[in-house]
C-alpha positions in Angstrom: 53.2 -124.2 71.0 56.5 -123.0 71.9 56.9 -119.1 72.8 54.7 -115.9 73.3 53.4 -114.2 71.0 52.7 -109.9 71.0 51.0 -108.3 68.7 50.5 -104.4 69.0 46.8 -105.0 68.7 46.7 -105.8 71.7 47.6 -102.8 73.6 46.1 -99.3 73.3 46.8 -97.3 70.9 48.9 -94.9 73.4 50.3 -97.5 75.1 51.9 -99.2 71.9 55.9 -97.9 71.9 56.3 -98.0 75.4 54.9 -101.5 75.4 57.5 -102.4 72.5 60.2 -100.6 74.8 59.7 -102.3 77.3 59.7 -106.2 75.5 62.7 -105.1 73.7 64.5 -104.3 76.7 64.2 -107.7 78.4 66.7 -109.2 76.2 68.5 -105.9 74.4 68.7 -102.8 76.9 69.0 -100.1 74.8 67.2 -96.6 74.1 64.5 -96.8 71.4 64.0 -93.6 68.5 60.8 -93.8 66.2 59.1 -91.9 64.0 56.1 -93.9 64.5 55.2 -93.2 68.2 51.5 -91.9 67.9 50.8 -95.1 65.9 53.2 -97.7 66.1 53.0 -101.2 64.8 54.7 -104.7 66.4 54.7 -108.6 66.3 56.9 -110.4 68.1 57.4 -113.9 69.2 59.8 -114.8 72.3 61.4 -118.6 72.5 63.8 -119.2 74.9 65.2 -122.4 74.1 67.6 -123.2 77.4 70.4 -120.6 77.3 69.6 -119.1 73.6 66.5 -116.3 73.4 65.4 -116.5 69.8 62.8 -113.8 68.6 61.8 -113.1 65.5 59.8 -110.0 65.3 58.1 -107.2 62.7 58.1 -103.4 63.4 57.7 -100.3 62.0 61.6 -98.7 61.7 63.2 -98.0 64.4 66.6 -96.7 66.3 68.1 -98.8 68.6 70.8 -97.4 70.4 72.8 -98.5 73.9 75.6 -95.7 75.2 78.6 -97.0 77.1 76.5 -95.7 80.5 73.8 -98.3 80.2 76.6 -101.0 79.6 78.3 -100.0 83.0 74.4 -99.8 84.5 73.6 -103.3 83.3 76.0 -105.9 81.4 74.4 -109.5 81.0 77.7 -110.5 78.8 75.5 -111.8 75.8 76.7 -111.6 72.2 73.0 -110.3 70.0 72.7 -111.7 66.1 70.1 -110.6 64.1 69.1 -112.2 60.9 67.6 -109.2 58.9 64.2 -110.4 56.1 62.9 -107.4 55.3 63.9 -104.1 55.4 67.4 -102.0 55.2 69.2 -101.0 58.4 72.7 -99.5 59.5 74.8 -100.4 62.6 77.9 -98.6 64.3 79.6 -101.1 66.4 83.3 -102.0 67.9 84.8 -99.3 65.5 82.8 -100.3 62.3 79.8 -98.9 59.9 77.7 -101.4 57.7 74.7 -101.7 56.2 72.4 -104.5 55.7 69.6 -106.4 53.7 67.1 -108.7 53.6 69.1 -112.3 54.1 72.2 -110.5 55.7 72.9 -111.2 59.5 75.1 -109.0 62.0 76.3 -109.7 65.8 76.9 -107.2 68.3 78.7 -107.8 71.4 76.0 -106.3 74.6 79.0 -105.4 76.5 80.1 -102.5 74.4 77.7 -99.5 72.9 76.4 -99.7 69.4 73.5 -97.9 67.5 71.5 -100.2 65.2 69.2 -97.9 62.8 66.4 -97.7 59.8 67.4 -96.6 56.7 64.8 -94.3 56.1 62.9 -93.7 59.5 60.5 -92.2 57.8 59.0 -94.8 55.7 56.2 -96.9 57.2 57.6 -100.6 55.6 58.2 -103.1 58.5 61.4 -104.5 59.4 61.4 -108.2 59.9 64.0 -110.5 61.4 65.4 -112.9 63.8 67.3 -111.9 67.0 69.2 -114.9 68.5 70.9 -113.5 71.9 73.2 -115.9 73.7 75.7 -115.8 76.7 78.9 -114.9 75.6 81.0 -117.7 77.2 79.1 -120.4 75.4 80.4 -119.5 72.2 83.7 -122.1 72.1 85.8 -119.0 70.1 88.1 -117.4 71.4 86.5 -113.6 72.2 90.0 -112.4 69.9 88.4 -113.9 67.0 84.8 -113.4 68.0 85.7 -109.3 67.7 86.9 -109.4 64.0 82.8 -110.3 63.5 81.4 -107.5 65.1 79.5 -105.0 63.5 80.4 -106.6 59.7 77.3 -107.7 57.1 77.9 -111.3 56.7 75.5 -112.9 54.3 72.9 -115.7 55.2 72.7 -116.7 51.5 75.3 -119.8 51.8 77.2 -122.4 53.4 76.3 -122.7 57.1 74.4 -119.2 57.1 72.3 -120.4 54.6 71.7 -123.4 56.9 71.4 -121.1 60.2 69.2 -118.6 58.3 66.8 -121.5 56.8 66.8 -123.2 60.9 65.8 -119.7 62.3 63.1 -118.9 59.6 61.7 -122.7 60.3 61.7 -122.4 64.0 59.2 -119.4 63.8 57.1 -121.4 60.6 56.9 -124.6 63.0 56.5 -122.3 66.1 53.0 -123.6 66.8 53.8 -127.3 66.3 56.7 -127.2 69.0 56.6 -128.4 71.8 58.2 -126.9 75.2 60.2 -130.5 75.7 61.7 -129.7 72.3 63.2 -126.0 73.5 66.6 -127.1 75.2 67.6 -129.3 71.9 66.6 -126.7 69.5 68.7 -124.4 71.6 71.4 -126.3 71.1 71.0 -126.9 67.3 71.3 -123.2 67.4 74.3 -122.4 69.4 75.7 -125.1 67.1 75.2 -123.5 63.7 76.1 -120.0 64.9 79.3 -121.5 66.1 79.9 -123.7 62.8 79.5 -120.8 60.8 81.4 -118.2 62.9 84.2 -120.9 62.8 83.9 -120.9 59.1 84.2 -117.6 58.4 87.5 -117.0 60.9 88.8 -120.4 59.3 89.0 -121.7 63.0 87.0 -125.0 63.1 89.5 -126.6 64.7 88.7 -125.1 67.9 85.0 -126.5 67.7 84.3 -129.7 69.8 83.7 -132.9 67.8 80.0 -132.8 69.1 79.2 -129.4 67.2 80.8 -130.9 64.6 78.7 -133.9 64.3 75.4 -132.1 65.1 76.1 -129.4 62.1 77.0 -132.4 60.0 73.4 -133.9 61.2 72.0 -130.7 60.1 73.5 -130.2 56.9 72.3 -133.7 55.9 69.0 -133.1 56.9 68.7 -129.8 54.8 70.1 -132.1 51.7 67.1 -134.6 52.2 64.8 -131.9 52.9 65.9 -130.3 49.6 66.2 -133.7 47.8 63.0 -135.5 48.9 61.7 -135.3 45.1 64.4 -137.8 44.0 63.7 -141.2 43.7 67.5 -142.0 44.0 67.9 -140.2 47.2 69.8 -142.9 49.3 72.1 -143.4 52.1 74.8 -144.0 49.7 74.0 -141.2 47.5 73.7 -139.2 50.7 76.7 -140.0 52.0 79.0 -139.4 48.8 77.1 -135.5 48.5 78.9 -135.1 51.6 81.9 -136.9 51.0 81.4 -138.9 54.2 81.4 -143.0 54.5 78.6 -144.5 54.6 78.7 -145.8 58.3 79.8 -142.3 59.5 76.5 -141.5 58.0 74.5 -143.7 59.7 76.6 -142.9 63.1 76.0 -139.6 63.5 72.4 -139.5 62.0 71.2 -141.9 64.1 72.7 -139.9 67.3 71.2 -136.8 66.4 67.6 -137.4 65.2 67.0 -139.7 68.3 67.7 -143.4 66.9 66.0 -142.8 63.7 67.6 -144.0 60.6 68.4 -142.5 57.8 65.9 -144.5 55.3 63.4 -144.1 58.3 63.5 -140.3 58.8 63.6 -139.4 54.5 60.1 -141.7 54.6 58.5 -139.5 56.9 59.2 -136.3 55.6 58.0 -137.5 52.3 55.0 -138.5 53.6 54.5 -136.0 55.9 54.6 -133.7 52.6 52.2 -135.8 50.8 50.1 -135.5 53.6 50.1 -132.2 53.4 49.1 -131.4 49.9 46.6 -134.1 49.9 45.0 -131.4 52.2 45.9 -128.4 50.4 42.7 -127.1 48.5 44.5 -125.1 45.8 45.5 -128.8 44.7 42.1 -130.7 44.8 42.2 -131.4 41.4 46.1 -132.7 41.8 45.8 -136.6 40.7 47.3 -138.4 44.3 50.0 -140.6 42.0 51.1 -137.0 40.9 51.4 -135.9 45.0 53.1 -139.2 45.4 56.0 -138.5 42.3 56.0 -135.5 43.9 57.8 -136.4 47.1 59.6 -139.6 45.8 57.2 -142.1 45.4 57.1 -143.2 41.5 55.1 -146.3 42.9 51.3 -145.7 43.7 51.0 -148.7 45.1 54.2 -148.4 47.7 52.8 -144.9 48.6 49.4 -145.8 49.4 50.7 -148.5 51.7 53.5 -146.1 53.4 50.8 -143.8 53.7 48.3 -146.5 55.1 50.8 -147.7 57.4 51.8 -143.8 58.7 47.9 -142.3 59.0 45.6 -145.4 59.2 44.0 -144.2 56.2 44.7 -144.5 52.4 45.2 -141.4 50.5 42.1 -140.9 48.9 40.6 -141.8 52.6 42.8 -139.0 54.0 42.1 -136.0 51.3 38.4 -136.9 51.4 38.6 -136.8 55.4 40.8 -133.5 54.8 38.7 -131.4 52.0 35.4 -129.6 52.4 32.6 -131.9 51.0 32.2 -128.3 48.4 35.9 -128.6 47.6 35.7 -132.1 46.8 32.5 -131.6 44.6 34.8 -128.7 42.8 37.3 -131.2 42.5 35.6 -133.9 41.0 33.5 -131.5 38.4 37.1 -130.3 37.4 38.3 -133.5 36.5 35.6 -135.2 35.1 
Protein backbone atom coordinates (compact mmCIF):
# COMPACT_ATOMS: atom_id res chain seq x y z
CA UNK A 1 0.00 0.00 0.00
CA UNK A 2 1.21 3.37 -0.64
CA UNK A 3 -0.15 6.39 1.64
CA UNK A 4 -2.20 6.92 4.90
CA UNK A 5 -5.37 6.84 5.11
CA UNK A 6 -8.00 9.05 7.71
CA UNK A 7 -11.16 8.54 8.07
CA UNK A 8 -13.25 10.90 10.58
CA UNK A 9 -14.42 7.72 12.19
CA UNK A 10 -11.78 7.48 13.70
CA UNK A 11 -11.62 10.30 15.99
CA UNK A 12 -14.31 11.55 18.39
CA UNK A 13 -17.00 13.05 17.58
CA UNK A 14 -15.66 16.48 19.12
CA UNK A 15 -12.40 16.04 18.08
CA UNK A 16 -13.40 15.67 14.22
CA UNK A 17 -12.65 19.49 12.64
CA UNK A 18 -9.82 20.17 14.61
CA UNK A 19 -8.45 16.88 13.58
CA UNK A 20 -9.23 17.78 9.73
CA UNK A 21 -7.58 21.32 10.61
CA UNK A 22 -4.87 20.13 11.65
CA UNK A 23 -4.09 17.37 8.48
CA UNK A 24 -5.03 19.97 6.15
CA UNK A 25 -2.53 22.26 7.45
CA UNK A 26 0.52 20.00 6.97
CA UNK A 27 0.53 20.63 3.31
CA UNK A 28 -2.01 23.83 2.89
CA UNK A 29 -1.72 26.40 5.88
CA UNK A 30 -4.67 28.13 5.79
CA UNK A 31 -7.83 29.04 8.23
CA UNK A 32 -10.64 26.47 7.99
CA UNK A 33 -14.87 27.89 8.08
CA UNK A 34 -17.59 25.10 8.35
CA UNK A 35 -20.82 24.81 8.90
CA UNK A 36 -20.52 21.31 9.92
CA UNK A 37 -18.33 21.60 13.08
CA UNK A 38 -20.54 19.67 15.74
CA UNK A 39 -20.61 16.76 13.21
CA UNK A 40 -18.22 16.93 10.59
CA UNK A 41 -17.30 14.23 8.08
CA UNK A 42 -13.65 13.44 6.35
CA UNK A 43 -11.57 10.83 4.30
CA UNK A 44 -8.43 11.53 3.22
CA UNK A 45 -5.49 9.72 1.79
CA UNK A 46 -1.82 11.36 1.93
CA UNK A 47 0.99 10.00 -0.84
CA UNK A 48 3.97 11.66 -0.96
CA UNK A 49 5.60 10.54 -3.99
CA UNK A 50 9.36 12.21 -3.71
CA UNK A 51 8.88 16.00 -4.02
CA UNK A 52 4.90 15.82 -5.11
CA UNK A 53 2.17 15.44 -2.01
CA UNK A 54 -0.87 14.00 -3.73
CA UNK A 55 -4.17 13.69 -1.59
CA UNK A 56 -7.23 13.02 -2.63
CA UNK A 57 -9.76 13.52 -0.06
CA UNK A 58 -13.86 13.80 0.73
CA UNK A 59 -15.44 16.40 3.15
CA UNK A 60 -18.29 17.93 4.10
CA UNK A 61 -18.00 21.86 2.50
CA UNK A 62 -15.84 23.87 3.66
CA UNK A 63 -13.90 27.50 3.57
CA UNK A 64 -10.49 27.55 3.06
CA UNK A 65 -8.85 30.65 3.38
CA UNK A 66 -4.89 31.88 3.90
CA UNK A 67 -4.49 35.95 4.54
CA UNK A 68 -1.24 37.60 3.38
CA UNK A 69 -0.17 37.32 7.39
CA UNK A 70 0.07 33.59 7.40
CA UNK A 71 2.10 33.73 4.03
CA UNK A 72 4.75 36.16 5.76
CA UNK A 73 4.37 33.63 9.05
CA UNK A 74 5.13 30.53 6.93
CA UNK A 75 5.89 30.35 2.97
CA UNK A 76 7.08 26.75 1.79
CA UNK A 77 7.06 28.25 -2.04
CA UNK A 78 4.74 25.32 -3.31
CA UNK A 79 2.23 25.84 -6.22
CA UNK A 80 -1.35 23.70 -4.79
CA UNK A 81 -3.76 22.09 -7.85
CA UNK A 82 -6.74 20.60 -7.05
CA UNK A 83 -8.69 18.38 -9.27
CA UNK A 84 -12.39 18.99 -8.13
CA UNK A 85 -15.01 15.26 -8.61
CA UNK A 86 -17.74 16.18 -6.83
CA UNK A 87 -19.12 19.16 -5.61
CA UNK A 88 -19.19 23.07 -6.70
CA UNK A 89 -16.64 25.52 -5.17
CA UNK A 90 -15.39 29.23 -5.65
CA UNK A 91 -11.80 30.62 -5.39
CA UNK A 92 -10.44 34.31 -5.15
CA UNK A 93 -6.87 34.15 -6.13
CA UNK A 94 -3.93 36.50 -7.76
CA UNK A 95 -6.70 39.16 -8.70
CA UNK A 96 -9.29 36.52 -10.14
CA UNK A 97 -12.93 34.88 -9.21
CA UNK A 98 -13.98 31.43 -10.66
CA UNK A 99 -16.02 28.86 -10.07
CA UNK A 100 -15.67 25.27 -10.52
CA UNK A 101 -17.13 21.59 -11.12
CA UNK A 102 -16.82 18.25 -10.99
CA UNK A 103 -13.84 17.42 -13.65
CA UNK A 104 -12.47 21.08 -13.53
CA UNK A 105 -8.91 21.68 -11.89
CA UNK A 106 -7.46 25.11 -10.40
CA UNK A 107 -3.77 26.02 -9.06
CA UNK A 108 -3.03 28.40 -6.54
CA UNK A 109 0.25 29.74 -5.88
CA UNK A 110 0.94 29.18 -1.55
CA UNK A 111 2.93 32.24 -1.57
CA UNK A 112 0.17 34.70 -2.01
CA UNK A 113 -3.45 34.73 -0.10
CA UNK A 114 -6.45 33.11 -1.66
CA UNK A 115 -9.89 31.93 -0.27
CA UNK A 116 -11.10 28.69 -1.74
CA UNK A 117 -14.94 28.16 -0.79
CA UNK A 118 -18.37 25.83 -0.98
CA UNK A 119 -20.94 26.84 -2.96
CA UNK A 120 -23.61 26.31 -0.65
CA UNK A 121 -21.98 25.83 2.96
CA UNK A 122 -24.92 24.78 4.06
CA UNK A 123 -25.61 21.67 2.21
CA UNK A 124 -24.35 18.41 3.70
CA UNK A 125 -23.04 16.83 -0.02
CA UNK A 126 -19.29 16.03 0.16
CA UNK A 127 -16.71 17.58 -1.79
CA UNK A 128 -14.26 15.19 -3.48
CA UNK A 129 -11.01 15.81 -5.14
CA UNK A 130 -7.42 15.57 -5.68
CA UNK A 131 -4.78 18.01 -4.21
CA UNK A 132 -1.40 17.71 -5.96
CA UNK A 133 1.06 20.29 -4.08
CA UNK A 134 4.50 20.73 -5.47
CA UNK A 135 7.64 22.94 -4.94
CA UNK A 136 7.43 25.78 -7.05
CA UNK A 137 10.94 25.72 -8.70
CA UNK A 138 10.32 22.26 -10.10
CA UNK A 139 7.85 23.44 -12.39
CA UNK A 140 10.37 24.09 -15.67
CA UNK A 141 7.88 27.48 -16.58
CA UNK A 142 8.79 30.41 -16.26
CA UNK A 143 6.79 31.78 -12.89
CA UNK A 144 5.63 34.95 -15.69
CA UNK A 145 3.66 32.31 -17.37
CA UNK A 146 2.88 30.13 -14.46
CA UNK A 147 0.72 33.51 -13.06
CA UNK A 148 -1.60 33.78 -16.16
CA UNK A 149 -2.91 30.11 -14.59
CA UNK A 150 -3.68 31.12 -11.28
CA UNK A 151 -7.03 31.14 -9.91
CA UNK A 152 -8.66 30.30 -13.70
CA UNK A 153 -11.16 26.93 -14.12
CA UNK A 154 -9.30 24.95 -16.60
CA UNK A 155 -11.11 21.78 -17.54
CA UNK A 156 -9.77 18.13 -16.93
CA UNK A 157 -12.07 16.82 -19.68
CA UNK A 158 -9.26 16.74 -22.54
CA UNK A 159 -5.97 16.68 -23.98
CA UNK A 160 -3.34 16.31 -21.33
CA UNK A 161 -5.87 17.14 -18.39
CA UNK A 162 -7.91 14.53 -19.40
CA UNK A 163 -4.76 12.35 -19.13
CA UNK A 164 -3.57 14.10 -15.64
CA UNK A 165 -7.17 13.91 -14.31
CA UNK A 166 -7.50 10.01 -15.40
CA UNK A 167 -3.48 9.37 -13.69
CA UNK A 168 -4.63 11.17 -10.43
CA UNK A 169 -8.14 9.32 -10.14
CA UNK A 170 -5.99 5.93 -10.83
CA UNK A 171 -3.36 6.54 -8.39
CA UNK A 172 -6.03 6.69 -5.52
CA UNK A 173 -8.10 3.41 -7.40
CA UNK A 174 -4.61 1.49 -7.38
CA UNK A 175 -3.60 3.10 -4.04
CA UNK A 176 -3.57 -0.28 -2.17
CA UNK A 177 -1.74 -2.18 -4.89
CA UNK A 178 1.28 0.36 -4.78
CA UNK A 179 4.07 -0.12 -3.56
CA UNK A 180 6.40 2.45 -1.58
CA UNK A 181 9.52 1.70 -4.28
CA UNK A 182 7.00 2.83 -6.86
CA UNK A 183 6.34 6.62 -5.09
CA UNK A 184 9.51 8.59 -6.53
CA UNK A 185 8.53 7.46 -10.29
CA UNK A 186 4.91 8.12 -9.92
CA UNK A 187 6.01 11.41 -8.63
CA UNK A 188 7.56 12.14 -11.48
CA UNK A 189 4.93 10.91 -13.93
CA UNK A 190 3.05 13.58 -12.12
CA UNK A 191 5.15 16.57 -12.20
CA UNK A 192 5.41 15.60 -15.80
CA UNK A 193 1.75 15.81 -16.87
CA UNK A 194 1.08 18.92 -14.85
CA UNK A 195 3.97 20.51 -16.66
CA UNK A 196 2.84 19.08 -20.27
CA UNK A 197 -0.47 20.40 -19.77
CA UNK A 198 0.47 23.75 -18.19
CA UNK A 199 2.82 24.04 -21.24
CA UNK A 200 -0.15 23.32 -23.43
CA UNK A 201 -2.37 25.65 -22.36
CA UNK A 202 0.42 28.77 -22.33
CA UNK A 203 1.48 27.32 -25.94
CA UNK A 204 5.10 27.09 -24.30
CA UNK A 205 6.23 23.48 -24.85
CA UNK A 206 9.24 24.44 -26.10
CA UNK A 207 10.55 25.31 -22.75
CA UNK A 208 9.82 21.60 -21.51
CA UNK A 209 12.94 19.21 -21.48
CA UNK A 210 13.01 16.50 -24.00
CA UNK A 211 12.59 13.90 -21.04
CA UNK A 212 9.03 15.34 -20.01
CA UNK A 213 8.44 15.19 -23.35
CA UNK A 214 9.13 11.61 -23.95
CA UNK A 215 7.57 10.50 -20.57
CA UNK A 216 4.06 12.43 -21.47
CA UNK A 217 4.42 10.74 -24.89
CA UNK A 218 4.86 7.32 -22.84
CA UNK A 219 1.79 8.22 -21.01
CA UNK A 220 -0.33 9.22 -23.67
CA UNK A 221 0.35 5.85 -25.45
CA UNK A 222 -0.38 4.02 -22.57
CA UNK A 223 -3.83 5.66 -22.09
CA UNK A 224 -4.47 4.77 -25.98
CA UNK A 225 -3.75 0.94 -25.26
CA UNK A 226 -5.57 1.15 -22.12
CA UNK A 227 -8.53 2.61 -23.98
CA UNK A 228 -7.94 0.36 -27.04
CA UNK A 229 -7.27 -3.10 -25.44
CA UNK A 230 -10.73 -4.48 -27.05
CA UNK A 231 -9.26 -4.21 -30.52
CA UNK A 232 -7.83 -7.05 -32.10
CA UNK A 233 -5.92 -4.70 -34.51
CA UNK A 234 -4.29 -2.76 -31.77
CA UNK A 235 -0.52 -2.93 -32.89
CA UNK A 236 2.73 -1.12 -32.73
CA UNK A 237 2.10 0.19 -36.15
CA UNK A 238 -1.35 1.13 -35.56
CA UNK A 239 -0.06 2.62 -32.39
CA UNK A 240 2.35 4.49 -33.70
CA UNK A 241 0.40 6.16 -36.67
CA UNK A 242 -2.57 7.30 -33.86
CA UNK A 243 0.19 9.26 -32.64
CA UNK A 244 1.71 10.22 -35.70
CA UNK A 245 5.11 8.98 -34.50
CA UNK A 246 7.58 6.28 -36.36
CA UNK A 247 7.45 3.27 -35.41
CA UNK A 248 11.04 2.99 -33.88
CA UNK A 249 10.43 6.20 -31.90
CA UNK A 250 7.63 4.15 -30.54
CA UNK A 251 9.43 1.44 -29.44
CA UNK A 252 12.34 3.92 -28.11
CA UNK A 253 10.68 5.80 -25.75
CA UNK A 254 8.22 2.91 -24.59
CA UNK A 255 10.69 0.78 -23.83
CA UNK A 256 12.59 3.64 -21.60
CA UNK A 257 9.65 4.45 -19.75
CA UNK A 258 7.86 1.17 -18.71
CA UNK A 259 11.27 -0.34 -17.67
CA UNK A 260 12.38 -2.45 -20.77
CA UNK A 261 9.05 -3.75 -21.61
CA UNK A 262 7.95 -3.76 -25.10
CA UNK A 263 5.22 -2.58 -26.52
CA UNK A 264 3.51 -6.06 -27.73
CA UNK A 265 4.78 -7.24 -24.19
CA UNK A 266 3.07 -4.57 -22.01
CA UNK A 267 -0.64 -4.49 -24.25
CA UNK A 268 -0.52 -8.55 -23.42
CA UNK A 269 -0.58 -7.99 -19.92
CA UNK A 270 -3.06 -5.54 -19.43
CA UNK A 271 -5.32 -7.70 -21.48
CA UNK A 272 -4.79 -10.38 -19.45
CA UNK A 273 -4.69 -8.80 -16.39
CA UNK A 274 -8.35 -7.64 -17.35
CA UNK A 275 -9.43 -11.08 -18.22
CA UNK A 276 -8.17 -11.97 -15.07
CA UNK A 277 -10.16 -9.89 -13.52
CA UNK A 278 -13.63 -10.50 -14.74
CA UNK A 279 -13.00 -14.13 -14.69
CA UNK A 280 -13.26 -13.28 -10.96
CA UNK A 281 -15.92 -10.83 -11.01
CA UNK A 282 -19.27 -12.58 -9.71
CA UNK A 283 -21.78 -10.34 -11.45
CA UNK A 284 -20.19 -12.14 -14.61
CA UNK A 285 -20.24 -15.92 -13.57
CA UNK A 286 -22.50 -16.74 -16.13
CA UNK A 287 -20.07 -14.70 -18.85
CA UNK A 288 -18.92 -17.61 -21.41
CA UNK A 289 -14.67 -17.22 -20.90
CA UNK A 290 -14.28 -16.99 -25.03
CA UNK A 291 -16.68 -13.95 -24.50
CA UNK A 292 -14.04 -12.45 -21.54
CA UNK A 293 -11.41 -13.29 -23.93
CA UNK A 294 -13.06 -11.18 -27.16
CA UNK A 295 -13.51 -8.86 -24.61
CA UNK A 296 -9.98 -7.80 -24.11
CA UNK A 297 -8.55 -8.66 -27.59
CA UNK A 298 -8.40 -12.18 -27.77
CA UNK A 299 -10.77 -13.51 -30.79
CA UNK A 300 -8.76 -16.87 -30.29
CA UNK A 301 -9.80 -19.13 -27.33
CA UNK A 302 -7.13 -21.14 -27.77
CA UNK A 303 -4.17 -18.30 -27.82
CA UNK A 304 -5.92 -16.86 -24.59
CA UNK A 305 -6.00 -19.86 -22.65
CA UNK A 306 -2.30 -20.42 -23.37
CA UNK A 307 -1.39 -16.55 -22.62
CA UNK A 308 -3.33 -16.97 -19.73
CA UNK A 309 -1.68 -20.42 -18.71
CA UNK A 310 1.57 -19.10 -19.40
CA UNK A 311 0.89 -15.55 -17.12
CA UNK A 312 -1.16 -17.43 -13.89
CA UNK A 313 -0.13 -21.14 -14.08
CA UNK A 314 -3.61 -21.99 -14.43
CA UNK A 315 -6.08 -22.07 -17.36
CA UNK A 316 -9.07 -19.95 -17.28
CA UNK A 317 -11.62 -22.11 -16.22
CA UNK A 318 -8.84 -23.36 -13.52
CA UNK A 319 -8.54 -19.67 -12.44
CA UNK A 320 -12.46 -18.55 -12.20
CA UNK A 321 -13.23 -21.85 -10.51
CA UNK A 322 -10.14 -21.11 -7.99
CA UNK A 323 -11.64 -17.39 -7.89
CA UNK A 324 -15.62 -17.88 -7.40
CA UNK A 325 -17.40 -19.14 -4.35
CA UNK A 326 -18.23 -22.91 -4.82
CA UNK A 327 -22.33 -21.21 -4.36
CA UNK A 328 -21.55 -18.76 -7.15
CA UNK A 329 -20.27 -21.37 -9.36
CA UNK A 330 -23.36 -23.64 -8.66
CA UNK A 331 -25.48 -20.29 -9.59
CA UNK A 332 -23.49 -20.09 -12.52
CA UNK A 333 -23.76 -23.32 -13.93
CA UNK A 334 -27.75 -23.63 -13.11
CA UNK A 335 -27.85 -20.34 -15.20
CA UNK A 336 -26.48 -21.72 -18.11
CA UNK A 337 -27.53 -24.99 -18.25
Amino acid sequence: MIGTVFRSEDVPAEDRFEYWRELVGRTRSSDLISAHTADYWAEYRLMELGPVTVWPSSFLPTRYRRSGKMVRRSDPELYHLTLLLDGDLALEHAGRTDTFGPRDLHMVDGSRPYDLRPADDRDRRAVKGVGVDFPKALLPLPPHRVRELLGRGLSGREGTGALLTEFLVGLDRQAEALQPSDAPRLGTVVLDLVSAWFAQVLDAEAALPEETHQRVTAQRIQAFIRQNLHDPELTPPAIAAAHHISRSYLYRIFQQQSQGETVGSWIRGRRLENARRDLADSSLRTTPIHAVAARWGFPRASEFTRAFRTAYWLSPREYRLQALPEREQTLGRSRMD
